[in-house]
Backbone as XML, in Angstrom:
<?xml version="1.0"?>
<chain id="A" units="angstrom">
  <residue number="1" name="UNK">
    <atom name="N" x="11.174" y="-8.772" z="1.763"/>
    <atom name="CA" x="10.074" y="-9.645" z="2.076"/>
    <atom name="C" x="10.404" y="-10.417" z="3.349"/>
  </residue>
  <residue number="2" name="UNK">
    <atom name="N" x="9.467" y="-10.578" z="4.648"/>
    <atom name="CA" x="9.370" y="-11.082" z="5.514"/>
    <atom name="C" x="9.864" y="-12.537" z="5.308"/>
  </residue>
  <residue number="3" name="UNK">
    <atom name="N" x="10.771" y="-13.260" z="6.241"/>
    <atom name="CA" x="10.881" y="-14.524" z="5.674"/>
    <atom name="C" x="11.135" y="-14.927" z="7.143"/>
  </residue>
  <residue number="4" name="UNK">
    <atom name="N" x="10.094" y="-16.213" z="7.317"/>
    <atom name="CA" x="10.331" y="-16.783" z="8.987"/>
    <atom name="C" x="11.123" y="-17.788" z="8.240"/>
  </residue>
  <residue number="5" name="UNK">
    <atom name="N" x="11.997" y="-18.348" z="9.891"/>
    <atom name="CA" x="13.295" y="-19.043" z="9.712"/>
    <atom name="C" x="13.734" y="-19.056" z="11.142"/>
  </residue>
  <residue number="6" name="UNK">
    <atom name="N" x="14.017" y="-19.950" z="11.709"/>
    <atom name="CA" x="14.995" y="-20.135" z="13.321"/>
    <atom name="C" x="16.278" y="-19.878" z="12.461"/>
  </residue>
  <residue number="7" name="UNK">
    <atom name="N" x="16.807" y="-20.080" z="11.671"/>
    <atom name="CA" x="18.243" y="-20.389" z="11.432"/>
    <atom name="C" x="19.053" y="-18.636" z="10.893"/>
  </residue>
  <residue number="8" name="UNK">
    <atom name="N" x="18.103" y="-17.145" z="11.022"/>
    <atom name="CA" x="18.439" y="-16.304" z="10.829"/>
    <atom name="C" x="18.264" y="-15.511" z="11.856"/>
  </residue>
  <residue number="9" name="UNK">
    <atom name="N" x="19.110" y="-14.389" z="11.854"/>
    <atom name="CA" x="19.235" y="-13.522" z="13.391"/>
    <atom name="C" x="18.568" y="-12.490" z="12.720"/>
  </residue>
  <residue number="10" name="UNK">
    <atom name="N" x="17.194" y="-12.286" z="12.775"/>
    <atom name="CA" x="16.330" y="-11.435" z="12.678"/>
    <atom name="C" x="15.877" y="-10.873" z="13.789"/>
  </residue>
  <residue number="11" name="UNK">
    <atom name="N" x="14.832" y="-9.743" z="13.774"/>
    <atom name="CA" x="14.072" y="-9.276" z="14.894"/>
    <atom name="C" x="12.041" y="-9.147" z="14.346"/>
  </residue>
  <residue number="12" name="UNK">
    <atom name="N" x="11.857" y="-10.030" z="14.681"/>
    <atom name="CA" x="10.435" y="-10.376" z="14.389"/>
    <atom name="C" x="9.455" y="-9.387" z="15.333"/>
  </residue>
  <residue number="13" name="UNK">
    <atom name="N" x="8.602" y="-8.544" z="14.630"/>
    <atom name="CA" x="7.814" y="-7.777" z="15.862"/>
    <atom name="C" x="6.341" y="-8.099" z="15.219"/>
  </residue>
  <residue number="14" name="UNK">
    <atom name="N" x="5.954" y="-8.513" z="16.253"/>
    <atom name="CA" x="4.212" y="-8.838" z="15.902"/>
    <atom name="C" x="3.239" y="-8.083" z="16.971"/>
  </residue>
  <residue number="15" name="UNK">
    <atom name="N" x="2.506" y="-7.267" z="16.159"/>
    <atom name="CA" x="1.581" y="-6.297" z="16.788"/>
    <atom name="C" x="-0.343" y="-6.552" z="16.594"/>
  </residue>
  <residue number="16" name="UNK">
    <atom name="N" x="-0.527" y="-6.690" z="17.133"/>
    <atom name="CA" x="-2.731" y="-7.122" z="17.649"/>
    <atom name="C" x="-3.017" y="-5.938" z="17.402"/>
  </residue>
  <residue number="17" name="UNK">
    <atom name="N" x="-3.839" y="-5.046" z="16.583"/>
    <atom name="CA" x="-4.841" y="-4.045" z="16.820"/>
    <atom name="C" x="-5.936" y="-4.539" z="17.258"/>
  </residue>
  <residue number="18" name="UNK">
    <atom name="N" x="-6.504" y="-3.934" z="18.115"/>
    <atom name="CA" x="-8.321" y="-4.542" z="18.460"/>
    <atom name="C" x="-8.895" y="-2.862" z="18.240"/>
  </residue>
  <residue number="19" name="UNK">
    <atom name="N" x="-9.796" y="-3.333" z="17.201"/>
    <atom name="CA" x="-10.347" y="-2.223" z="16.707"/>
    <atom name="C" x="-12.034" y="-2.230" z="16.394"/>
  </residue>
  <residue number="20" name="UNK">
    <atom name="N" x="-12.994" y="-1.421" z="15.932"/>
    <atom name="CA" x="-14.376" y="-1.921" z="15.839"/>
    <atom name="C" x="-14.286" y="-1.917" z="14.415"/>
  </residue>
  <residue number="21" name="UNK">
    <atom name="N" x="-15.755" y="-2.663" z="13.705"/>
    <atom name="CA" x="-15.531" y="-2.643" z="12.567"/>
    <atom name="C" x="-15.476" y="-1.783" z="11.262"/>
  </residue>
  <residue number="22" name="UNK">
    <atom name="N" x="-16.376" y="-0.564" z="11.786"/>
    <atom name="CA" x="-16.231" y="0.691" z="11.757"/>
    <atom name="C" x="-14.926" y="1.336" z="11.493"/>
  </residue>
  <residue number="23" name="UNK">
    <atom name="N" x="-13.937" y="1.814" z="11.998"/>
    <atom name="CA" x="-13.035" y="2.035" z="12.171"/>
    <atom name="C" x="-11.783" y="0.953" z="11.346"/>
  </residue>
  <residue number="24" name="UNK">
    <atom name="N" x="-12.093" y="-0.307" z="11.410"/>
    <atom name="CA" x="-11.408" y="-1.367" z="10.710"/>
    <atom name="C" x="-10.342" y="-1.094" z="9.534"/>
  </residue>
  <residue number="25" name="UNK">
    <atom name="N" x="-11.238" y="-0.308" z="8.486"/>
    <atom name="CA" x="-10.488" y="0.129" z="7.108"/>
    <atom name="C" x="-9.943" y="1.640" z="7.124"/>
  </residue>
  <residue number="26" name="UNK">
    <atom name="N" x="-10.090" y="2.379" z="8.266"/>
    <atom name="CA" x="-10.106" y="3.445" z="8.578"/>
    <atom name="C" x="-7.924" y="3.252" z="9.256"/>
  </residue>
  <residue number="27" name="UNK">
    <atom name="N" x="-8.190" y="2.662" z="9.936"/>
    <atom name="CA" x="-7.018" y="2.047" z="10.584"/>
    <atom name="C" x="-6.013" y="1.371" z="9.596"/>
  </residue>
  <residue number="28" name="UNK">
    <atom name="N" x="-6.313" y="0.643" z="9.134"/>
    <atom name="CA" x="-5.951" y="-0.311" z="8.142"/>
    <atom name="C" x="-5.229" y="0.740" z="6.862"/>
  </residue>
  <residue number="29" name="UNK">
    <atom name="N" x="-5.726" y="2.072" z="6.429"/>
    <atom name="CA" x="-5.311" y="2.801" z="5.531"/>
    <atom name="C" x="-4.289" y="3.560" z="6.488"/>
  </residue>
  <residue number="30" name="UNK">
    <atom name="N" x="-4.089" y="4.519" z="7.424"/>
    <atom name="CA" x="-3.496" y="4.880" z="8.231"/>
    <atom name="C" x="-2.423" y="4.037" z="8.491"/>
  </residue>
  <residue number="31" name="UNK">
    <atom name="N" x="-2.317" y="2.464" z="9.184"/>
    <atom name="CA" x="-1.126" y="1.505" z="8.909"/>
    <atom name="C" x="-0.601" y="1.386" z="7.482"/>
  </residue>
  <residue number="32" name="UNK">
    <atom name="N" x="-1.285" y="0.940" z="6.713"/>
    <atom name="CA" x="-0.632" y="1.235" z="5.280"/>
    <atom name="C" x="0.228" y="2.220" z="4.749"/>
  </residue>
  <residue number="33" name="UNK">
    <atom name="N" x="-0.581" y="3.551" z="5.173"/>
    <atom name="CA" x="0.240" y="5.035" z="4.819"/>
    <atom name="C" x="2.038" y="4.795" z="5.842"/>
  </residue>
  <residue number="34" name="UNK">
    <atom name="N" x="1.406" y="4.514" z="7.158"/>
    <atom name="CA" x="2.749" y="4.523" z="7.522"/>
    <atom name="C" x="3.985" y="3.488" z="7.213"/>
  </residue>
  <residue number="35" name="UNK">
    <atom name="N" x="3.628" y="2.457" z="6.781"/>
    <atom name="CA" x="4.524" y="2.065" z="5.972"/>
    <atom name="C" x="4.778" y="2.381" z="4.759"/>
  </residue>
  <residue number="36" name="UNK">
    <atom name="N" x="3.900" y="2.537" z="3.989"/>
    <atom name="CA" x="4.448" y="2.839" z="3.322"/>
    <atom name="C" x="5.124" y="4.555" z="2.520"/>
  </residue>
  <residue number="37" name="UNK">
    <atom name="N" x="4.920" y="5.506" z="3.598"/>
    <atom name="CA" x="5.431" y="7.140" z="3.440"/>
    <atom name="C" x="7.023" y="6.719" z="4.311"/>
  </residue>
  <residue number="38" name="UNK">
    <atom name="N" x="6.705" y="5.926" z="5.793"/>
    <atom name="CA" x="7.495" y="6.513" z="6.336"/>
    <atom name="C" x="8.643" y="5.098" z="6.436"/>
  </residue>
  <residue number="39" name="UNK">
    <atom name="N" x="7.661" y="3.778" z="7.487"/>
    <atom name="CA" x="8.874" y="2.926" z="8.391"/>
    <atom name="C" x="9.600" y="2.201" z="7.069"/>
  </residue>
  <residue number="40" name="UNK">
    <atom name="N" x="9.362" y="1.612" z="5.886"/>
    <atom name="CA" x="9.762" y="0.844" z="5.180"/>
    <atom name="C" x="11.305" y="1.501" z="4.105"/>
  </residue>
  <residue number="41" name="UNK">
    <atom name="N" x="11.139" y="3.251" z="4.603"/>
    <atom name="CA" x="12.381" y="3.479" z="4.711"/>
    <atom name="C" x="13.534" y="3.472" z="5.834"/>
  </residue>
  <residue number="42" name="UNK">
    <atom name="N" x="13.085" y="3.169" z="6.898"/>
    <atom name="CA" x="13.727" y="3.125" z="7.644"/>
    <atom name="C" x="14.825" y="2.079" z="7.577"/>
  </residue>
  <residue number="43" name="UNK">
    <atom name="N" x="16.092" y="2.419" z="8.543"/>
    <atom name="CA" x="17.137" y="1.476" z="8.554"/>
    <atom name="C" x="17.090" y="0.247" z="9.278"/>
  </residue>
  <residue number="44" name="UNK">
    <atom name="N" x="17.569" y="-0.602" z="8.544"/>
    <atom name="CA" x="17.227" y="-2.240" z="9.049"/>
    <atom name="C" x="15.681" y="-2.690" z="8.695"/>
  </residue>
  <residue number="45" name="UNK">
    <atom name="N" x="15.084" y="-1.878" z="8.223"/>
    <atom name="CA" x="13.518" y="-2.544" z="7.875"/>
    <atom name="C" x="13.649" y="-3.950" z="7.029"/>
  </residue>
  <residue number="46" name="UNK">
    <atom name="N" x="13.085" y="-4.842" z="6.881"/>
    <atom name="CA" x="13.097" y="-6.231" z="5.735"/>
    <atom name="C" x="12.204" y="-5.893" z="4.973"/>
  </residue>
  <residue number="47" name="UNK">
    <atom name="N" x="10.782" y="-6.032" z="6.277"/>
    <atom name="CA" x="9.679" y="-6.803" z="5.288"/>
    <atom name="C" x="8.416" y="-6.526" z="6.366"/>
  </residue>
  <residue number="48" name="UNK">
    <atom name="N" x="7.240" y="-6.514" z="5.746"/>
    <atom name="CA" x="6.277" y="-6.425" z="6.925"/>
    <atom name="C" x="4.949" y="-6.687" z="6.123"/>
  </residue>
  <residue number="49" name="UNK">
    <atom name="N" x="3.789" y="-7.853" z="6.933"/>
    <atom name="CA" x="2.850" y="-7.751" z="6.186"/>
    <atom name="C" x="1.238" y="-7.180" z="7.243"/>
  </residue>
  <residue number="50" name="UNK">
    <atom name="N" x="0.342" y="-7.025" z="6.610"/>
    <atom name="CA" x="-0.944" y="-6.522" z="7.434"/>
    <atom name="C" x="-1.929" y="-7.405" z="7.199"/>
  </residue>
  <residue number="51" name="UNK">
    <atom name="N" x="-2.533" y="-8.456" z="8.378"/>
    <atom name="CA" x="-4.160" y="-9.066" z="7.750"/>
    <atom name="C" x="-5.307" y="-8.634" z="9.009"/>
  </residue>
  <residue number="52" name="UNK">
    <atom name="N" x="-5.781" y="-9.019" z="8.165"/>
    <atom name="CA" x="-7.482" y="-8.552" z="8.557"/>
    <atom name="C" x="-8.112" y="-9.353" z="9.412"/>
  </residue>
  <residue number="53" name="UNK">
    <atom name="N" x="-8.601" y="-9.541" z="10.107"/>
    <atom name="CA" x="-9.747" y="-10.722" z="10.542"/>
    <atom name="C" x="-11.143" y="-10.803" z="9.945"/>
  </residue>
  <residue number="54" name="UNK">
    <atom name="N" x="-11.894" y="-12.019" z="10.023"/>
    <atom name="CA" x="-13.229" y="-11.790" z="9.204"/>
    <atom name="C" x="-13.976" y="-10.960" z="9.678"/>
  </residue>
  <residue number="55" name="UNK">
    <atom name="N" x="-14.075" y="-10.989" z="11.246"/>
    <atom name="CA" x="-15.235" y="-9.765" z="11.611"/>
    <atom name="C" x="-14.912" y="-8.109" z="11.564"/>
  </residue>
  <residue number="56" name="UNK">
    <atom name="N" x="-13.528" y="-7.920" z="10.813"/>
    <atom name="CA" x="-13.066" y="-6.809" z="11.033"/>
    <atom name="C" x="-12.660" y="-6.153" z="12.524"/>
  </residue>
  <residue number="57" name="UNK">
    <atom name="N" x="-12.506" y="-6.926" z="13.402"/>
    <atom name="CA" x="-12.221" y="-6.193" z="14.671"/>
    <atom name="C" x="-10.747" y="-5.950" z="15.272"/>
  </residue>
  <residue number="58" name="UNK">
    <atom name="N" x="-9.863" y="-6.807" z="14.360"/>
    <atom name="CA" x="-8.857" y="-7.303" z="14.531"/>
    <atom name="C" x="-7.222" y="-7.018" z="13.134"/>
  </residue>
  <residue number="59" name="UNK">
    <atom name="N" x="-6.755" y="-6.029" z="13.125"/>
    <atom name="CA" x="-5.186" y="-6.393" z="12.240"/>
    <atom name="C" x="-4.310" y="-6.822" z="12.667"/>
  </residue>
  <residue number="60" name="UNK">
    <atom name="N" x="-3.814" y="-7.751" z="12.091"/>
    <atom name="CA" x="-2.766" y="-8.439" z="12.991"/>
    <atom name="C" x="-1.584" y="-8.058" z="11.779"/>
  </residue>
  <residue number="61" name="UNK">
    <atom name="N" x="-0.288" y="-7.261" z="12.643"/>
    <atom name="CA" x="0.771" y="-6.844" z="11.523"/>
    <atom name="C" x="1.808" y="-7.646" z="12.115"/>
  </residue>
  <residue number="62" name="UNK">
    <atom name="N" x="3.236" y="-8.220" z="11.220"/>
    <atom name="CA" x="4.007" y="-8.189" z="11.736"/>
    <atom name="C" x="5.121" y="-8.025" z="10.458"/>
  </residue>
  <residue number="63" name="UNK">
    <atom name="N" x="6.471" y="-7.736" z="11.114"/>
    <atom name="CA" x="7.341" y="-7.135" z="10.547"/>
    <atom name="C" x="8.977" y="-7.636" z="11.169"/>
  </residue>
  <residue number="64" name="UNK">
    <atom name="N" x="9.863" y="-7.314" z="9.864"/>
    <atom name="CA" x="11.011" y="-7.751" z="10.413"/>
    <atom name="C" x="12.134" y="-6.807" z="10.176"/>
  </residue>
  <residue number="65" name="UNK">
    <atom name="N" x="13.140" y="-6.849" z="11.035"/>
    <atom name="CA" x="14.281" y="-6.235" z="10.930"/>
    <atom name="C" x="15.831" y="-6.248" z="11.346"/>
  </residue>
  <residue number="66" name="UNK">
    <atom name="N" x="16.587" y="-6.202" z="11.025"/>
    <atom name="CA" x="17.833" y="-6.328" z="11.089"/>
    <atom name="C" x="17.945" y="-6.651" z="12.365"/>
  </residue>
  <residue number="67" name="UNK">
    <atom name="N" x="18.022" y="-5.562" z="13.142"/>
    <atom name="CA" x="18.085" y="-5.938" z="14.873"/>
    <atom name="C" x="17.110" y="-5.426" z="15.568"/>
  </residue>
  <residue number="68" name="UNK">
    <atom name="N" x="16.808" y="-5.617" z="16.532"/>
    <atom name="CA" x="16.039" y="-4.356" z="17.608"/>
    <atom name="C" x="16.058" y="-3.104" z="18.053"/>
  </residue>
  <residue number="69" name="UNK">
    <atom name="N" x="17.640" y="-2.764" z="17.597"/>
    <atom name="CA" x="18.192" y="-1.328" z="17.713"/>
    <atom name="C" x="17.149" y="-0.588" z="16.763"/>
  </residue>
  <residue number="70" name="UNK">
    <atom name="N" x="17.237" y="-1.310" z="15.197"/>
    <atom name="CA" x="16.412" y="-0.384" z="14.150"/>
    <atom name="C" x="15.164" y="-0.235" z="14.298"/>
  </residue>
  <residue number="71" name="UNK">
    <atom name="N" x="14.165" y="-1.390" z="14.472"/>
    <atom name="CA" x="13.037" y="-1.202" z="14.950"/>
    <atom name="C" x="12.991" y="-0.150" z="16.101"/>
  </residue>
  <residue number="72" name="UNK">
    <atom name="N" x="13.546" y="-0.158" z="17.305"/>
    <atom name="CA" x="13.706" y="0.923" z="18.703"/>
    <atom name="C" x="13.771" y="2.289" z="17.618"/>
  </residue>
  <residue number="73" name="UNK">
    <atom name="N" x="15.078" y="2.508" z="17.049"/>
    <atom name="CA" x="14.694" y="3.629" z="16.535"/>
    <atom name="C" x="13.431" y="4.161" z="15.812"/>
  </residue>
  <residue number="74" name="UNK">
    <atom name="N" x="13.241" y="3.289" z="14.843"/>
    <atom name="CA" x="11.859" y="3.587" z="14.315"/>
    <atom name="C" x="11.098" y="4.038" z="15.198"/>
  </residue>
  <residue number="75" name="UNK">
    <atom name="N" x="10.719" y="3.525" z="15.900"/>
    <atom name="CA" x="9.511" y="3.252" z="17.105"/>
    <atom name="C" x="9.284" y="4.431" z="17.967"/>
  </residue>
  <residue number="76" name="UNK">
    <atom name="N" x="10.511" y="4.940" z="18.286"/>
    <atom name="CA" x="11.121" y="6.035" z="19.010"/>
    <atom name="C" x="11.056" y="7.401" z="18.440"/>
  </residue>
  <residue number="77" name="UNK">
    <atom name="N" x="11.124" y="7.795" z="16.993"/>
    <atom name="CA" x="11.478" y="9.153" z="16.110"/>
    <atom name="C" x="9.872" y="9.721" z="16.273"/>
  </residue>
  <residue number="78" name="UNK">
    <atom name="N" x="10.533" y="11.240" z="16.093"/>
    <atom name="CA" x="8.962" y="12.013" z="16.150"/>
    <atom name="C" x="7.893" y="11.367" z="15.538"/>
  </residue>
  <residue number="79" name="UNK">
    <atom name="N" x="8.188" y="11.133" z="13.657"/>
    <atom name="CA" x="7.404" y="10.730" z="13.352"/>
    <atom name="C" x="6.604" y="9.520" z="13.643"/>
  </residue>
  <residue number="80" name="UNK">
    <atom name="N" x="7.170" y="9.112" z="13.831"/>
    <atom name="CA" x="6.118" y="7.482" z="14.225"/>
    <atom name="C" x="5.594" y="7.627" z="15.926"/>
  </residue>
  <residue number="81" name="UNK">
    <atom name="N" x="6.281" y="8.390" z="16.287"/>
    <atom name="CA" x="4.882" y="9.169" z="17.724"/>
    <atom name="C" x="3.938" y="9.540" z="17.318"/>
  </residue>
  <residue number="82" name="UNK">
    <atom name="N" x="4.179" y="10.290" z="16.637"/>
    <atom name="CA" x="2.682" y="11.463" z="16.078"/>
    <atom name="C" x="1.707" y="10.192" z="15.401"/>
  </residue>
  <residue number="83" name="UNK">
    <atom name="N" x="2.145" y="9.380" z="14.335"/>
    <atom name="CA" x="1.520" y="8.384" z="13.750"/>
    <atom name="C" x="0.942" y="7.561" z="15.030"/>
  </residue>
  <residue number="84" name="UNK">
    <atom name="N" x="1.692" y="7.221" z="15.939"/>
    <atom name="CA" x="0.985" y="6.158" z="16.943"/>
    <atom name="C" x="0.063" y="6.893" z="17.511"/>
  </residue>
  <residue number="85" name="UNK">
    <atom name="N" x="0.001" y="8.221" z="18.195"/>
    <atom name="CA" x="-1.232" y="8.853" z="18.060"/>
    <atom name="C" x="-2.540" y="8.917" z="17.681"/>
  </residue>
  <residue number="86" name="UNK">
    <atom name="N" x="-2.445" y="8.816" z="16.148"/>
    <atom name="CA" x="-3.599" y="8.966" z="15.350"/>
    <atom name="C" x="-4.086" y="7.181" z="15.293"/>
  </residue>
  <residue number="87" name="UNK">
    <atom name="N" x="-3.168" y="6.475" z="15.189"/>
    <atom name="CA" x="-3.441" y="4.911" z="15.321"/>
    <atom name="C" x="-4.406" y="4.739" z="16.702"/>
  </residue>
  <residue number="88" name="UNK">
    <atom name="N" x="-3.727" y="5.448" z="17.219"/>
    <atom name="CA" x="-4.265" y="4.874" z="18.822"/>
    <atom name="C" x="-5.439" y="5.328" z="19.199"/>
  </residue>
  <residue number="89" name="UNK">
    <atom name="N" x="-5.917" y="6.482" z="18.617"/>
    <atom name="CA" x="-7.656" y="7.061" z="18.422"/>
    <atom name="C" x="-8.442" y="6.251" z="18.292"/>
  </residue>
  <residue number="90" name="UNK">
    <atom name="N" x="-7.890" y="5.291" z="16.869"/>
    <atom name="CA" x="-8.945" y="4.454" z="15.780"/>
    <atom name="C" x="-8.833" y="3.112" z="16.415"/>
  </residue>
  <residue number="91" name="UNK">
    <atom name="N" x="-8.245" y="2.756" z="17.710"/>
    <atom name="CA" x="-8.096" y="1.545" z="18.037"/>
    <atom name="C" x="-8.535" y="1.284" z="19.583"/>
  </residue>
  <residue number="92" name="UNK">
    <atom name="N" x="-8.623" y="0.196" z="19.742"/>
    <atom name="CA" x="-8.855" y="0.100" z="21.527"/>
    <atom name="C" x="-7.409" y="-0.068" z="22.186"/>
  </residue>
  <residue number="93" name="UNK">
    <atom name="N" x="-6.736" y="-0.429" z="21.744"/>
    <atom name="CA" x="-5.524" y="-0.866" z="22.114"/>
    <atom name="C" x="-4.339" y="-1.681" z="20.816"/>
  </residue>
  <residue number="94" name="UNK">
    <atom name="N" x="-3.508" y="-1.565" z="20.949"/>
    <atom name="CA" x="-2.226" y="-2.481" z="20.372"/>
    <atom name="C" x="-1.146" y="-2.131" z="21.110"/>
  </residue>
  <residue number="95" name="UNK">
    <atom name="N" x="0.062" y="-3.150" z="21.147"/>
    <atom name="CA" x="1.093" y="-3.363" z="21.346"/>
    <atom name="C" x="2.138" y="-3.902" z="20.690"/>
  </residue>
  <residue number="96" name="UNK">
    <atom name="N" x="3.511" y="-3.704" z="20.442"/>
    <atom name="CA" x="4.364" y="-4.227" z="19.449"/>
    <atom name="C" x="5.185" y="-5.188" z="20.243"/>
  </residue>
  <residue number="97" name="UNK">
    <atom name="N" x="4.813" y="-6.219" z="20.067"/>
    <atom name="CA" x="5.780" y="-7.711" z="20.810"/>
    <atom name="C" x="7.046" y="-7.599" z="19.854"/>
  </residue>
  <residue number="98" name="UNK">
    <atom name="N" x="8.272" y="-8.056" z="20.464"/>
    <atom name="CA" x="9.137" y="-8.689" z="19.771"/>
    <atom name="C" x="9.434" y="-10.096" z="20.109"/>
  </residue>
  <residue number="99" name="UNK">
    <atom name="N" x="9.892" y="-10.929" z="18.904"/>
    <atom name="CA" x="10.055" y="-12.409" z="19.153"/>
    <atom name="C" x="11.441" y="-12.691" z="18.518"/>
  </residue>
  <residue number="100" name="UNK">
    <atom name="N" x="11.667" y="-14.062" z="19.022"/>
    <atom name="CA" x="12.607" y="-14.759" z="18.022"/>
    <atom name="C" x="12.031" y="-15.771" z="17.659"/>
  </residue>
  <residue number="101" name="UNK">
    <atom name="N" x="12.280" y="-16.362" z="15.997"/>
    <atom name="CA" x="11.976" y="-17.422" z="15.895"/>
    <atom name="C" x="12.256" y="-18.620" z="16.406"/>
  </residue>
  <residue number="102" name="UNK">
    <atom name="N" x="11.572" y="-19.513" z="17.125"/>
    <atom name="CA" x="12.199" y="-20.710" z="17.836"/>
    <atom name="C" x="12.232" y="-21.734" z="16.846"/>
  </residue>
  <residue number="103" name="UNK">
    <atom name="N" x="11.229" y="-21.734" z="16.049"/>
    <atom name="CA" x="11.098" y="-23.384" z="14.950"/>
    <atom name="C" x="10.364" y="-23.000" z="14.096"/>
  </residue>
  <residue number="104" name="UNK">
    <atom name="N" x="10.347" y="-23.734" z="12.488"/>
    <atom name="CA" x="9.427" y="-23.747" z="11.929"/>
    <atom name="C" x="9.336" y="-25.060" z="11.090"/>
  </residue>
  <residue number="105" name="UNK">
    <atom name="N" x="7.804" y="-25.173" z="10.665"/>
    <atom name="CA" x="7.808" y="-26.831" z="9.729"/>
    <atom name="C" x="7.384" y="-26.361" z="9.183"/>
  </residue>
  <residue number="106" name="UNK">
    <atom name="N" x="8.275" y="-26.880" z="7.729"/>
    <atom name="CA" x="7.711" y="-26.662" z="6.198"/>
    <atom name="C" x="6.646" y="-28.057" z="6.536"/>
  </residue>
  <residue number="107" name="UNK">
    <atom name="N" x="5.830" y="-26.891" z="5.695"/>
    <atom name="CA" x="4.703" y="-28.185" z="4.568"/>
    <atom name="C" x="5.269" y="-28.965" z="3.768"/>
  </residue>
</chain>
């Protein structure tokens, strides 16, 4: 399970789909499948979650992992080419940012 925190050496990757609404749940099952057939076995994976926006135009995913090496690999292997492929049909665009956590305030 995803857990934000400054005080852990994680690799935080947060990715924007802009998609129509049409296409919305179409995309949304396709991200799902690939986590869950393929990346969530991958090495160094944590945790990763998927939301929606209200008008449907929008998934916003993000995900965590050991280092950046594991994510790179992921990112990199046949399979998750071919998958970004078929993602990238159903979408106008996305990109996978990586971050570090700088701060967070509990409630």
């Amino acid at each position: 399970m995803p857990t934000i925190s400054s005080s852990q050496a994680l690799q935080t990757v947060i990715t924007t789909f802009e998609t129509m609404p049409g296409n919305c749940h179409v995309l949304l099952d396709e991200l799902m499948d690939a986590y869950e057939s393929f990346i969530r076995h991958q090495e160094g994976f944590i945790g990763a979650g998927l939301h929606v926006n209200d008008a449907q135009t929008r998934i916003a995913n993000y995900s965590q992992w050991r280092k950046r090496e594991d994510f790179l690999a992921m990112l990199r292997s046949t399979e998750m080419q071919e998958r970004n492929r078929k993602i990238s049909a159903l979408c106008k665009g996305f990109e996978p940012v990586m971050y570090d956590v700088a701060r967070t305030f509990p409630g």
